[in-house]
C-alpha positions, -999 to 999 in steps of 0.1 A, spaced: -502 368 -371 -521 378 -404 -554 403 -400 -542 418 -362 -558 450 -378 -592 435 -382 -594 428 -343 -607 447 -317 -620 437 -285 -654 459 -289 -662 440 -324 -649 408 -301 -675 415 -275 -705 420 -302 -698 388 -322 -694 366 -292 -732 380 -278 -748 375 -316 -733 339 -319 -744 329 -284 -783 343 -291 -784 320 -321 -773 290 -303 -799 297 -277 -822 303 -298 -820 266 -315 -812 285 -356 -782 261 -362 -780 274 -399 -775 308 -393 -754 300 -368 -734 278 -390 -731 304 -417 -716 330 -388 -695 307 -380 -682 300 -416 -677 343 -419 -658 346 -391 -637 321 -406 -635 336 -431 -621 368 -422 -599 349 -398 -616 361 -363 -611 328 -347 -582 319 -318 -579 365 -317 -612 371 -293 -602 373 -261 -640 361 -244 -649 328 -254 -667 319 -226 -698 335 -237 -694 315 -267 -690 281 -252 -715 281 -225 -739 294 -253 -733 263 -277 -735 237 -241 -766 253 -231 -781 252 -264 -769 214 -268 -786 205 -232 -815 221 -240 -820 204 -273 -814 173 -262 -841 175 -236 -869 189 -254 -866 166 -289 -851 130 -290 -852 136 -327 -826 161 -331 -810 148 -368 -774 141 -366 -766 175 -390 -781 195 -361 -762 182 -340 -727 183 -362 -727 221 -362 -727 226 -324 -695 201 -324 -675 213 -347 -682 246 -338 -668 235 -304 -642 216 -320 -627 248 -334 -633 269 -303 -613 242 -283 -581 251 -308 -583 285 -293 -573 300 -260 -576 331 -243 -541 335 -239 -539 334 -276 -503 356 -284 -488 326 -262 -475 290 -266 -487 283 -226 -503 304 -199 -484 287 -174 -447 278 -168 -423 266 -139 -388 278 -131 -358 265 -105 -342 290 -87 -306 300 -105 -318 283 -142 -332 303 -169 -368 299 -189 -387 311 -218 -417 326 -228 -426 315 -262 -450 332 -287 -475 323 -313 -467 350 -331 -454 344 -374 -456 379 -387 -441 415 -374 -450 430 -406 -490 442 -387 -473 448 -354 -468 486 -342 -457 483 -310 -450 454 -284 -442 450 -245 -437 426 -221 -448 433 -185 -446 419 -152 -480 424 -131 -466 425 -91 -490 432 -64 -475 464 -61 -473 476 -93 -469 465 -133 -433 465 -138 -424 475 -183 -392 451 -188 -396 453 -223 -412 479 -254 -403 470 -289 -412 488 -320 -401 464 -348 -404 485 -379 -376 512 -365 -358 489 -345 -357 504 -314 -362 483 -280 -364 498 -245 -351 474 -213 -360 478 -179 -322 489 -164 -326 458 -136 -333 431 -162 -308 441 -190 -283 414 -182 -309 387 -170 -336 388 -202 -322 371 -241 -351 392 -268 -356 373 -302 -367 404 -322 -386 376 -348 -405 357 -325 -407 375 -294 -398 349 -273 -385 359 -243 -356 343 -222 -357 353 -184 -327 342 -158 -309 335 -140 -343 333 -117 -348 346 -83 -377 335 -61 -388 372 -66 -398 364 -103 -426 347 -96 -456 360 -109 -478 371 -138 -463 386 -167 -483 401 -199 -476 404 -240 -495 432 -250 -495 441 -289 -509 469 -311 -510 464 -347 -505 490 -373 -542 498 -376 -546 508 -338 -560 479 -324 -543 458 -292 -542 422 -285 -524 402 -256 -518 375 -235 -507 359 -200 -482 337 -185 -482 326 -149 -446 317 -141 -439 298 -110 -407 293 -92 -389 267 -76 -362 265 -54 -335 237 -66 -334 205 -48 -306 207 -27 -292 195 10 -309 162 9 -302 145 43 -308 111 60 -312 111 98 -319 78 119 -332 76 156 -309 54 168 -273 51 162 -271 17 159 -303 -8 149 -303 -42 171 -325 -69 149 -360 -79 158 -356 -54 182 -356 -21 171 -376 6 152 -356 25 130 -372 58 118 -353 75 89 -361 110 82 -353 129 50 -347 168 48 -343 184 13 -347 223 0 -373 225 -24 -387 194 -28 -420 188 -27 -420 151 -27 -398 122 -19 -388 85 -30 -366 60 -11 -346 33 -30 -327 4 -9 -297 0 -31 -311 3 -68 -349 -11 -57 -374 12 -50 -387 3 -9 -415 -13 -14 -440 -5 23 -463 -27 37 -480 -7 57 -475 -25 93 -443 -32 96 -424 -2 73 -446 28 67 -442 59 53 -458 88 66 -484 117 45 -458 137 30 -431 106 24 -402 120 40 -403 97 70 -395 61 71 -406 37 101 -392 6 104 -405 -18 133 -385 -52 145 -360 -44 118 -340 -67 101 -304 -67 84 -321 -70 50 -342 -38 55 -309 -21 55 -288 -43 31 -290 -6 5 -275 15 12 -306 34 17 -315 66 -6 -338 94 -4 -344 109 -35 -360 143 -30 -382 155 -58 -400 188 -71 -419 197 -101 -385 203 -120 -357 188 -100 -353 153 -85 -320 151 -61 -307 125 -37 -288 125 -9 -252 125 -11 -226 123 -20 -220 94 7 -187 64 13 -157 84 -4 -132 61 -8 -102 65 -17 -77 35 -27 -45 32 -34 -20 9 -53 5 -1 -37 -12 -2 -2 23 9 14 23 44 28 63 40 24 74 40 -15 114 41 -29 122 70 -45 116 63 -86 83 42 -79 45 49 -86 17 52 -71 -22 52 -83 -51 68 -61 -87 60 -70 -119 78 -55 -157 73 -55 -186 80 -38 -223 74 -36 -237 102 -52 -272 113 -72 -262 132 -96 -228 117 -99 -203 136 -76 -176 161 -89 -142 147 -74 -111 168 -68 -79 156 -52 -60 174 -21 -25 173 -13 -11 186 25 -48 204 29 -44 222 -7 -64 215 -44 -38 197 -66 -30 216 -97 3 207 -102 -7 168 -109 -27 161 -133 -52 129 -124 -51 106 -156 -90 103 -148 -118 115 -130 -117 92 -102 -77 84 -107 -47 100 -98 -16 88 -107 19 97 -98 50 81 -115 85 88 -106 80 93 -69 103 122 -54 106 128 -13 85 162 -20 58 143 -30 52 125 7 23 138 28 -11 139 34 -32 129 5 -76 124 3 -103 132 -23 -133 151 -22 -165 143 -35 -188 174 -42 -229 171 -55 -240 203 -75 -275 199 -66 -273 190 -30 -241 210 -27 -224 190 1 -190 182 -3 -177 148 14 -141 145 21 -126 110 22 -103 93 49 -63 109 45 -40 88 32 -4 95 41 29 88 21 64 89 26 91 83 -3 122 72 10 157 71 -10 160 30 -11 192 16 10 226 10 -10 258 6 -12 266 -6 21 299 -9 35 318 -20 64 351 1 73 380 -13 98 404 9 115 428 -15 115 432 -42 91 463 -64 110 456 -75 145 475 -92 174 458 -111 198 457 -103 231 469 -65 221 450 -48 192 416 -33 196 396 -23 164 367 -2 152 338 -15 129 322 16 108 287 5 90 274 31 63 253 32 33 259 50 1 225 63 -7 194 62 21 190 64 57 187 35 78 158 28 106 175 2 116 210 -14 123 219 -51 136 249 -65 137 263 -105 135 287 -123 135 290 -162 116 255 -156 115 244 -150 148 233 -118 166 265 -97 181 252 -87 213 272 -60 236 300 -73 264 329 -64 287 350 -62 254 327 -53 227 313 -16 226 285 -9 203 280 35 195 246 48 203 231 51 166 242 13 162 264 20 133 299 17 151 312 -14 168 341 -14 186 362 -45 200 390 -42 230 418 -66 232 408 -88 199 413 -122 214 416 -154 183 376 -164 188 371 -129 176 378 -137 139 353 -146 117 328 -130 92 309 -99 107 277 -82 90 264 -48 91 223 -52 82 209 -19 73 168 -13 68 141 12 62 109 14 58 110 7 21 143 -19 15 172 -38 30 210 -38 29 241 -52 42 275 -60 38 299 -82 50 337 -78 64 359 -107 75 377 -102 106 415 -119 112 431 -124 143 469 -131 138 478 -155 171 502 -183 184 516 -202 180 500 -221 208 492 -257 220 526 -271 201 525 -306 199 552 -338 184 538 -367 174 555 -401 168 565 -436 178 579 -439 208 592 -470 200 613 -483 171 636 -510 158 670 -503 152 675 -491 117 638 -485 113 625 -449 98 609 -428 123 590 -398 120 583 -368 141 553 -343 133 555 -313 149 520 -292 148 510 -258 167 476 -237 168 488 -204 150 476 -172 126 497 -174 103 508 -206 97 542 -213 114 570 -224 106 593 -247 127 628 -259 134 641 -291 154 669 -297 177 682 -330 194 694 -326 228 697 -288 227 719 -286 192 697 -278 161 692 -292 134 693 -281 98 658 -289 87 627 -262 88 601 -290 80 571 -297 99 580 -334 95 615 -344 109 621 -379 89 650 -405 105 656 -431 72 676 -454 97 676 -450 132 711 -454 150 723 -455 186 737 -418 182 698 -405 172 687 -411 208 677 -382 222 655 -351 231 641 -338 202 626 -302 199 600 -286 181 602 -251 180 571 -232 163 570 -196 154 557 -166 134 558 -133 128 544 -125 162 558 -155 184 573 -188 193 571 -214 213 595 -245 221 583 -280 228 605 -315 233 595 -349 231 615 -371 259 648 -382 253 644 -414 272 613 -424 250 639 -419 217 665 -440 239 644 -466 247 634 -475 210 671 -485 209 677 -495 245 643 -522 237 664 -533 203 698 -539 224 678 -559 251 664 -582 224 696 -590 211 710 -602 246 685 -622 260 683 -639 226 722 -649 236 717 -665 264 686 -681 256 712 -700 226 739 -700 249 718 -719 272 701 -745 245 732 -751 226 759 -748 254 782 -746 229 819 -729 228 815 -712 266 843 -689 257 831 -681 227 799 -666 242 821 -650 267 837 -628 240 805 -620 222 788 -610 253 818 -594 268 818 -575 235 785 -560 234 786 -550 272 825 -529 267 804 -514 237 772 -500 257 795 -493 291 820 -470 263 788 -455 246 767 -448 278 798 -438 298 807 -412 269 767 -398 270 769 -392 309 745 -425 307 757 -445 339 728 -458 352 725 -480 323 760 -488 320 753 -504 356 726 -517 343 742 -535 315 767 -549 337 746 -569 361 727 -582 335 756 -594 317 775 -611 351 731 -631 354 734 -642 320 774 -654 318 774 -677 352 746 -706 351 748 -702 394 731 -673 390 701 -689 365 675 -691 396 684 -656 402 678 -642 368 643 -649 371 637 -631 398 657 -597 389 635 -594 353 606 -598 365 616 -569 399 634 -548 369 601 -547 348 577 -540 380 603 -510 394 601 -494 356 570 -499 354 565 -479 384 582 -453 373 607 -459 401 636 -466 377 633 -438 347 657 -446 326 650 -486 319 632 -492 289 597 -509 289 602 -548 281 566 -551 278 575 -529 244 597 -554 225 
């Protein structure tokens, strides 16, 4: 600031009265060439009354204008631009402002006009309280020495070429006037004022309703918003400012209080802001819905998988999100983002309670979301089923089923058998945790394919173990003709219900015979293979015997020899040839069947061969012959005569 020394308020005062007499006074030229030597000598923006001055120049102007229409336009130019240049200058010349606003914890500075310390001798900063001037700062630039108040020397920043001043952080208490006084090197002082007012931040902005829940058409919702230092409000539904009407949504003076009458689901649709405003500081409310997310949605993972949180929240200025773990600030995690937090190769340590916070720095409210919880479970493998016993007997082996996994632990165990659920009995005894089955006195409907099915809350497992019962042999059967031509091949199948297989030998009429086949074959049946065959089937763990009747062998060749005789007589009868001749034939077949069934303990049918050959040698028994076949067949038939074959067979 060049020519400080050539100020002083004194020659201030005298100027300003000899300017304003020459205004009054209508002389426009000198008053133009005192204006053009203080110019000059560079007195303007320095005197610190210019009031005199101004109201001089106005009054002069008024009264000019009122007592000559005819003022020229050069008269009138001096005034202006005298005004013109008086309106560059200020009273509070030595600063940039003479009024400036603060928040509460934030810092601000007084600037200067100054260019120059080279004229300045001293300088100081002040701050006027109603109790008393407070010094915070005296500078003396040309031996560079500056004196701070002790209870601002860590809250003011000095620029020791400008003078600026930095003041903070700010309390409330710092509002107030403060003053820049300056003497210059020639004695003279000069300084200025700043009114600093200050706010507290916007903070704590809240929305309150009157009723919990708004019915439509019906209700009157009245939303109230609450801030710290505001001084003004806004409301925004969604991103659109609400827009009143006056009758039906209204706002009250001071804008904090919304009424809405008969309201509708659109009114609401927002959400619904309230932006709380001051001179410095705007701040809504918030922060407001944090959610968090999560990918996958199951709140049961395997062991080795991942898992990806995201949060957010409504919030003006954006909210400051941190992430908790079991009640407790993660640090050990680091989220990927933000608003992310993602977790790859899950462990079981890592299950428990998990949520995000949402935290606004102006309103300072901090918003916790809903907990999630996790579990990691170890997945379910290598499932086995273990026997106690891996050979059992019908009828007297019990056994013992173990189900286990190799890695995991199971919720859940099932058991089945051939697909179908195993369900307890009188037998079957299943242990408490499900895992052991036990089965008393295996029986042969007890084999089959049982399954152990293991879960958790993150997989499935099983495994399968087939059962045998060994058993039998039971339900032997022999299967053949029971009829057969003489010299015809017969075959007899013997079969039996057994675990293992079995094997089998035959015997005729109590005397074995050397074959081990399941198939006994005859190539040519003869008179000496009558008999009672027997099928005897066995394993390692039993046998059983079974026959076929000895009269049903028999009679296959019995119904053969019967043939052969009643043919005879038939040809004996057409032909009645050579009577002797028949005689011997027939008497030849009856001393072979009376020698051969006499021999096999066989009378009965050596008796029978007998009559029958005496009815068909003498023609005065023909009538009678017709009426013993017919009361032979009926008495076999009956069963009353067992060991004559069936006619009705050949």
């Amino acid at each position: 600031m060049a020519g400080l020394e050539q100020i002083s308020a004194e020659a201030g005062r005298d100027e300003t009265r000899e300017v304003s007499e020459l205004f009054l006074q209508n002389r426009w030229s000198a008053a133009a060439s005192a204006f053009d030597s203080w110019r000059n000598e560079e007195k303007l923006c320095v005197w610190t009354d210019w009031s005199a001055v101004k109201r001089s120049i106005l009054l002069s102007l008024c009264w000019s204008g009122l007592s000559s229409l005819h003022m020229d336009f050069y008269n009138c130019r001096l005034p202006l631009l005298i005004l013109a240049a008086l309106g560059c200058c200020s009273e509070a010349g030595l600063l940039v402002s003479s009024k400036i606003n603060g928040v509460v914890g934030k810092n601000v500075t007084f600037q200067t006009t100054i260019t120059s310390t080279s004229t300045i001798l001293t300088l100081a900063w002040n701050f006027n309280k109603p109790d008393g001037v407070i010094s915070i700062l005296t500078c003396v630039p040309s031996a560079n020495t500056i004196d701070i108040d002790e209870a601002y020397i860590n809250r003011i920043v000095y620029n020791n070429k400008t003078f600026d001043l930095q003041l903070g952080p700010l309390l409330k208490e710092d509002a107030g006037e403060y003053t820049l006084n300056v003497v210059t090197t020639s004695g003279k002082s000069v300084s200025g004022q700043i009114f600093l007012d200050v706010f507290e931040p916007v903070s704590d902005v809240k929305i309150s309703s009157n009723v919990p829940e708004a019915v439509e058409l019906n209700s009157t919702v009245i939303l109230s918003c609450s801030a710290k230092g505001s001084k003004s409000y806004k409301w925004m539904n969604g991103s659109v400012p609400v827009v009143t009407d006056g009758t039906r949504m209204k706002l009250n003076a001071a804008g904090n209080e919304l009424s809405i009458a008969e309201v509708r689901r659109t009114d609401l649709a927002g959400p619904i802001f309230c932006i709380a405003e001051n001179m410095l500081e705007s701040g809504r409310n918030g922060p407001e819905n944090v959610i968090m997310r999560q990918t996958p949605a199951d709140f049961f993972l395997k062991k080795g998988s991942s898992i990806t949180f995201f949060c957010s929240a409504d919030s003006d200025p954006p909210a400051q999100l941190r992430w908790i773990f079991n009640g407790a600030t993660l640090s050990q995690i680091t989220a990927s983002s933000p608003t992310n937090l993602t977790i790859a190769n899950l462990e079981e340590k890592f299950g428990g309670n998990y949520s995000c916070e949402a935290f606004n720095p102006k309103t300072k409210r901090t918003i916790g979301s809903a907990v999630a919880m996790l579990s990691v479970l170890e997945p379910l493998t290598g499932t086995n089923i273990s026997s106690s016993s891996s050979f059992l007997i019908a009828g007297s082996s019990s056994v013992n089923l173990s189900c286990s996994a190799a890695t995991g632990k199971a919720d859940s165990v099932q058991w089945q058998k051939d697909g179908n659920t195993l369900l307890p009995g009188d037998r079957i005894v299943v242990s408490a945790d499900m895992k052991s089955l036990t089965i008393q006195q295996v029986v042969k409907e007890d084999r089959g394919e049982y399954k152990c099915l293991l879960s958790n809350r993150v997989n499935k497992d099983e495994a399968s173990y087939k059962m045998n019962i060994n058993y039998g042999p039971e339900s032997v059967q022999v299967a053949g003709k029971k009829t057969v031509k003489f010299e015809d091949k017969v075959e007899l199948s013997c079969s039996a219900d057994s675990v293992p297989p079995s094997s089998f030998s035959w015997k005729l009429n109590g005397t074995s015979l050397n074959t081990s086949q399941q198939i006994y074959v005859i190539n040519q049946a003869k008179i000496m293979d009558s008999g009672t065959y027997t099928c005897e089937a066995y394993n390692a763990d039993g046998k059983e015997d079974t026959g076929l009747s000895g009269g049903a062998i028999a009679g296959i060749v019995i119904a053969v020899l019967v043939a052969v005789i009643i043919i005879a007589c038939i040809v004996k009868r057409k032909k009645k040839s050579n009577t002797e001749k028949h005689n011997t034939v027939s008497f030849t077949f009856l001393i072979l069947h009376l020698t051969l069934d006499g021999l096999r303990g066989h009378f009965e049918m050596a008796l029978f061969w007998f009559v029958l050959h005496i009815v068909c040698q003498y023609e005065r028994f023909f009538f009678f012959r017709f009426l013993l076949f017919p009361s032979l067949f009926v008495l076999w038939s009956s069963g009353q005569i067992s060991m004559i074959p069936k006619l009705g067979s050949i």
